[in-house]
C-alpha positions as a Markdown table, in Angstrom:
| # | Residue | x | y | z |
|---|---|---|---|---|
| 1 | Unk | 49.6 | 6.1 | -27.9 |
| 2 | Unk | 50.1 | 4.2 | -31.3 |
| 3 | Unk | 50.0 | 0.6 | -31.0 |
| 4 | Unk | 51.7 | 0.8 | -34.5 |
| 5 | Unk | 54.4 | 2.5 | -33.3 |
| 6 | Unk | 54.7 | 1.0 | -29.9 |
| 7 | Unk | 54.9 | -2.6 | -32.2 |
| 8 | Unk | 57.3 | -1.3 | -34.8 |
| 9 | Unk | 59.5 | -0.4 | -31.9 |
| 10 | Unk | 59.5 | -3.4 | -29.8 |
| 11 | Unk | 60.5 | -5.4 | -32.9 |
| 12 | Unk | 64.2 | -3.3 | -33.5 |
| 13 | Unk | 64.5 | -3.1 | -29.9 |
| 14 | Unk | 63.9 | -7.0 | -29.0 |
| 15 | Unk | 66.0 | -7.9 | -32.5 |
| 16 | Unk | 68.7 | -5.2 | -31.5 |
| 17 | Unk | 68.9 | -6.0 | -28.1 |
| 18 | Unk | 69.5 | -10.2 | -28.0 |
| 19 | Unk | 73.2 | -10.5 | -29.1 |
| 20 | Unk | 73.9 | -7.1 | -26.4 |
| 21 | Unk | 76.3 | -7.3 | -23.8 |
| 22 | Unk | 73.6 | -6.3 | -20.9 |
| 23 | Unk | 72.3 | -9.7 | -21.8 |
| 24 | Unk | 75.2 | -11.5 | -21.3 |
| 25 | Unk | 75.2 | -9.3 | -18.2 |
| 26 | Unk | 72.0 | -10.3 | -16.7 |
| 27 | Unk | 72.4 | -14.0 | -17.6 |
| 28 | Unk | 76.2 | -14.0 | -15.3 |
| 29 | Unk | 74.1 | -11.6 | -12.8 |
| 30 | Unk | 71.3 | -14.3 | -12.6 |
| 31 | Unk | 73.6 | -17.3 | -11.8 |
| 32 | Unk | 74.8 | -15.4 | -8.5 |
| 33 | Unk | 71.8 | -13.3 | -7.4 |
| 34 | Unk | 68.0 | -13.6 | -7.1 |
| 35 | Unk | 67.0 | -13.8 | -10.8 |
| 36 | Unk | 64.1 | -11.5 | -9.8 |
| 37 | Unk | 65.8 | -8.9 | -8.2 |
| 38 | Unk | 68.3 | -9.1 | -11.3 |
| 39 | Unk | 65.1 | -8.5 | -13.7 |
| 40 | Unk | 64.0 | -5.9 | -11.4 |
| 41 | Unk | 67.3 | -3.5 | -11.4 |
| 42 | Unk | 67.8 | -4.5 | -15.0 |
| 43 | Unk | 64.4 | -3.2 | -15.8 |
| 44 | Unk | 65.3 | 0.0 | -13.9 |
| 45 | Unk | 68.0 | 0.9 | -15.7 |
| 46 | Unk | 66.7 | 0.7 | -18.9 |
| 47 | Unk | 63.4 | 2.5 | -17.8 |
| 48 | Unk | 65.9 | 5.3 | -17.0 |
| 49 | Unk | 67.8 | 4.8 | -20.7 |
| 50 | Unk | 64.4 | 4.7 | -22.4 |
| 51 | Unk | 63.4 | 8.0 | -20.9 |
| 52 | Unk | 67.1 | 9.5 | -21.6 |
| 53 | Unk | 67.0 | 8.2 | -25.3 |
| 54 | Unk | 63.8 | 9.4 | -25.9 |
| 55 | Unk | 63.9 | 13.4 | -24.4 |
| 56 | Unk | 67.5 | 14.3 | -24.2 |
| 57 | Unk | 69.1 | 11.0 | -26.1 |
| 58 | Unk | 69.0 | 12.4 | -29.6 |
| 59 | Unk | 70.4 | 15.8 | -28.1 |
| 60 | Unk | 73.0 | 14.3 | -26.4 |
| 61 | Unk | 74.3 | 12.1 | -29.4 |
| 62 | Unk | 74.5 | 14.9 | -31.9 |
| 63 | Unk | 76.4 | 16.8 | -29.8 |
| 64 | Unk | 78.9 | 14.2 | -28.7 |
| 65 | Unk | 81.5 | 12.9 | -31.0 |
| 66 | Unk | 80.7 | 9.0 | -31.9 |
| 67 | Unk | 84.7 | 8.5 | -31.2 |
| 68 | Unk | 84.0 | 9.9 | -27.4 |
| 69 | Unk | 80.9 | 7.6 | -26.8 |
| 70 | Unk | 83.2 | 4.5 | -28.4 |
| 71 | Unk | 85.7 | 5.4 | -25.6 |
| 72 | Unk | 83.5 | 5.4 | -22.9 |
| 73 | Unk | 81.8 | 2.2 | -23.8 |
| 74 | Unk | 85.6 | 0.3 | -24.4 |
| 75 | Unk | 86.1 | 1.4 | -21.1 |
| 76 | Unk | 82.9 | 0.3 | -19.4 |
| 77 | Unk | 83.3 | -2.9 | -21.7 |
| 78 | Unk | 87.6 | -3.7 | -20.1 |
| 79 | Unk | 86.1 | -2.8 | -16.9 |
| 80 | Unk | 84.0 | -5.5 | -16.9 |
| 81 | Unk | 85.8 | -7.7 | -18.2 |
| 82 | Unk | 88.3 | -7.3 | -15.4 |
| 83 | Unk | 85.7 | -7.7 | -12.7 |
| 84 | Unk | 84.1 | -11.0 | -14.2 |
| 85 | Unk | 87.9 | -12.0 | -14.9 |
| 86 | Unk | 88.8 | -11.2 | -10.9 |
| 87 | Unk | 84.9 | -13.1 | -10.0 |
| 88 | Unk | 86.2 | -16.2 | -11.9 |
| 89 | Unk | 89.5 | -16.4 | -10.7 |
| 90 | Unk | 87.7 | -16.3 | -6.9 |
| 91 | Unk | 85.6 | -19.3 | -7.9 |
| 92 | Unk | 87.9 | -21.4 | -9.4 |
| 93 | Unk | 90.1 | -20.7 | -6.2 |
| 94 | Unk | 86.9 | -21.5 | -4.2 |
| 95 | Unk | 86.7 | -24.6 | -5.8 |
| 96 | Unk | 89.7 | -25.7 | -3.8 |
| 97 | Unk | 88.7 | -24.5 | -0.7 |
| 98 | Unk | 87.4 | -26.8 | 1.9 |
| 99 | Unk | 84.5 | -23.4 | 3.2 |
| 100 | Unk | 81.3 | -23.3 | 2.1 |
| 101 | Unk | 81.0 | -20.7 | -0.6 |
| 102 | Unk | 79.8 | -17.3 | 0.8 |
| 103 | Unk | 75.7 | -17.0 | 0.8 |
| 104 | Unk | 74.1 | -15.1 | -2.2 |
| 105 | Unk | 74.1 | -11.6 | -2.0 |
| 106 | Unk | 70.5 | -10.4 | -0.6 |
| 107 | Unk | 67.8 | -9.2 | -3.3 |
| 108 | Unk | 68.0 | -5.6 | -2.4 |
| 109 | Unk | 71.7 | -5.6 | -3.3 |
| 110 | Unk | 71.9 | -7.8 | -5.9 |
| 111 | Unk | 69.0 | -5.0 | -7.6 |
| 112 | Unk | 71.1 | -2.8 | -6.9 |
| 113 | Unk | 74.1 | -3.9 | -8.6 |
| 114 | Unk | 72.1 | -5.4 | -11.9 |
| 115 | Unk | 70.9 | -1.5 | -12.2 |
| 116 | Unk | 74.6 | 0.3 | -11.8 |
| 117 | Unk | 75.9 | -2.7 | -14.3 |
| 118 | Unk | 73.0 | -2.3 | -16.9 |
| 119 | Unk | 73.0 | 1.5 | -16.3 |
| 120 | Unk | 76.6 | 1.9 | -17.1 |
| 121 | Unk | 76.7 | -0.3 | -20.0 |
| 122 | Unk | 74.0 | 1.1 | -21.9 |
| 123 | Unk | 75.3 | 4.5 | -22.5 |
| 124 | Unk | 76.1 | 4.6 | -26.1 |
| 125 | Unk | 74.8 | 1.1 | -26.8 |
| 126 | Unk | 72.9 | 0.1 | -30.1 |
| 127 | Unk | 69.3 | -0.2 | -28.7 |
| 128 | Unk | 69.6 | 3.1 | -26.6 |
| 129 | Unk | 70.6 | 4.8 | -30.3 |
| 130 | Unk | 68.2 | 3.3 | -31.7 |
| 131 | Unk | 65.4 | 4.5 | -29.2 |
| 132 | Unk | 66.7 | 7.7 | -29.4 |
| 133 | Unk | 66.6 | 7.8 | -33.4 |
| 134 | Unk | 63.0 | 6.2 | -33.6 |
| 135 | Unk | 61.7 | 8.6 | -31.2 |
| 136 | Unk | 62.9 | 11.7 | -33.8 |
| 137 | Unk | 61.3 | 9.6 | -36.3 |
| 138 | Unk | 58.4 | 9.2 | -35.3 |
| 139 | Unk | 57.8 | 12.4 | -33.4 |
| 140 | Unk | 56.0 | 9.9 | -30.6 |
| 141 | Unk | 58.6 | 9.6 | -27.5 |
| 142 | Unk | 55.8 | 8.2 | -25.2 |
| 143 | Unk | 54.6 | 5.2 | -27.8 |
| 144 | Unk | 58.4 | 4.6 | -28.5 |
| 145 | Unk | 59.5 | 4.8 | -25.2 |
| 146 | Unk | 56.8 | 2.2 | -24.6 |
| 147 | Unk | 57.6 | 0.0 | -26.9 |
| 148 | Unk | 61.1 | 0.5 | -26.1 |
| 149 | Unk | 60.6 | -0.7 | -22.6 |
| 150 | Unk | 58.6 | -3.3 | -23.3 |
| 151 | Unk | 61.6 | -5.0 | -25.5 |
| 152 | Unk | 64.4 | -4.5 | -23.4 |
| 153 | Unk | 62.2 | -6.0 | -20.3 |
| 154 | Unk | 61.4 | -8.9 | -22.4 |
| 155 | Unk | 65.0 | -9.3 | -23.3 |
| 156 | Unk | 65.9 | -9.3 | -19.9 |
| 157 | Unk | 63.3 | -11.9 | -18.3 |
| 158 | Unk | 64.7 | -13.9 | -20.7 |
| 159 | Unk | 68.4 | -13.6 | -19.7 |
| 160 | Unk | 67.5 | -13.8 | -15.9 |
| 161 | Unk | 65.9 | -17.2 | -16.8 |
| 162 | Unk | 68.2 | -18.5 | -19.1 |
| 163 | Unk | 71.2 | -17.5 | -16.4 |
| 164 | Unk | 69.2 | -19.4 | -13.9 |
| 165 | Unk | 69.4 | -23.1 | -16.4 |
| 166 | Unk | 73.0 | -22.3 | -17.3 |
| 167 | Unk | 74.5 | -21.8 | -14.4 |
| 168 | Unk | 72.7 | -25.7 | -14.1 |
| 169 | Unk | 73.7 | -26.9 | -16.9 |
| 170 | Unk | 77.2 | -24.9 | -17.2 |
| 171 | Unk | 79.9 | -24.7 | -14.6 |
| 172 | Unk | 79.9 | -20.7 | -13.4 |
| 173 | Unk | 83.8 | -20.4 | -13.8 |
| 174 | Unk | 83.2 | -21.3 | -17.9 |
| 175 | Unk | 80.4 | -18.7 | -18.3 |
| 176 | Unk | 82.3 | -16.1 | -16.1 |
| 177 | Unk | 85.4 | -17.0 | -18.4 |
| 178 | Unk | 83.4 | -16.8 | -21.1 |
| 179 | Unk | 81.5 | -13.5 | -20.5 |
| 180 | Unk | 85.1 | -12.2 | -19.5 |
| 181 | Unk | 86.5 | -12.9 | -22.7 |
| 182 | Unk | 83.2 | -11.9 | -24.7 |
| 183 | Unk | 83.8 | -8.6 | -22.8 |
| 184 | Unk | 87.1 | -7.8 | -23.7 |
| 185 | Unk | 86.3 | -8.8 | -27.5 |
| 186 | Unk | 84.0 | -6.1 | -27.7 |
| 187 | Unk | 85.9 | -3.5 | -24.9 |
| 188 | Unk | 89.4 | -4.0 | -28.1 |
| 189 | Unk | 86.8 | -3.9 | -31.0 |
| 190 | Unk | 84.8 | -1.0 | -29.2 |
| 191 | Unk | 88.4 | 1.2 | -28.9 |
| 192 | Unk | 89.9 | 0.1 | -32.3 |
| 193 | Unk | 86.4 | 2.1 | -33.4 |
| 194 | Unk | 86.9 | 4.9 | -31.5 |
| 195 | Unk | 90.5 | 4.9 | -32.5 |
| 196 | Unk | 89.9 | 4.5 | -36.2 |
């Protein structure tokens, strides 16, 4: 391995990875579940993009048209927007409602569910392109897929623990609202490209 390389690459990937939707994801994840078992299926899932990106990713995205991946993230993108909008709209009802709110969802599931959220939104994303066109660059998939993994775990532990203060500091309906709308910003701007 090249500690140049595995350096290089955990600088784009941390940079690239900051203002991304799967961290907005984590930190909404991380105010309902176990922020460790958030981190945990987060880290999964981009363990499994990292090693897609870097074999088969730059494969795959020649072959595909960039107008077909756009679709499929706008999609992924709507989609959850309309699950955070339907979560909000259950806790502001919940506010109203005399019942204790409903116990967190147990570790194991709450894993499970930050992996099939991070995995789904990742496809096509900037960071997974990016992993895929540094490891043709650099003709090194193992020191860019560490590097890689290294970032986007970092990224992560910080969403999980930042979820953990907002949700403290900020009422969950506003940051469910908030990530709802963020979502749908990027699912419209995500389809305009594909449509363009």
């Amino acid at each position: 391995m090249n500690l140049a390389v595995i350096g290089a690459v955990f600088a784009v990937i941390f940079i690239g990875e900051l203002p991304d939707k799967t961290m907005f994801a984590s930190i909404v994840m991380s105010t309902r579940g176990h922020p460790f078992a958030v981190w945990l299926g987060s880290a999964g899932a981009f363990l499994v993009h990292v090693v897609i990106a870097t074999t088969l990713g730059t494969v795959v995205f020649h072959l595909l048209a960039p107008r077909i991946v756009d679709a499929v993230v706008a999609v992924i993108f709507l989609v959850g927007a309309g699950i955070v909008t339907a979560e909000a709209i259950r806790e502001y009802k919940r506010k109203d409602d005399p019942e204790p709110p409903p116990p967190p969802p147990r570790p194991g599931r709450t894993a499970v569910t930050a992996f099939a959220v991070i995995f789904a939104a990742e496809w096509g994303d900037l960071t997974q392109l990016l992993t895929a066109n540094l490891a043709a660059h650099y003709h090194d998939p193992l020191s860019v897929a560490t590097g890689a993994t290294l970032a986007l775990w970092a990224v992560s532990a910080i969403a999980v623990t930042s979820g953990r203060w907002l949700s403290s500091v900020i009422d969950a309906f506003a940051i469910r609202i908030g990530t709802a709308v963020l979502l749908a910003g990027l699912g419209a701007y995500t389809a305009w490209e594909a449509l363009r």
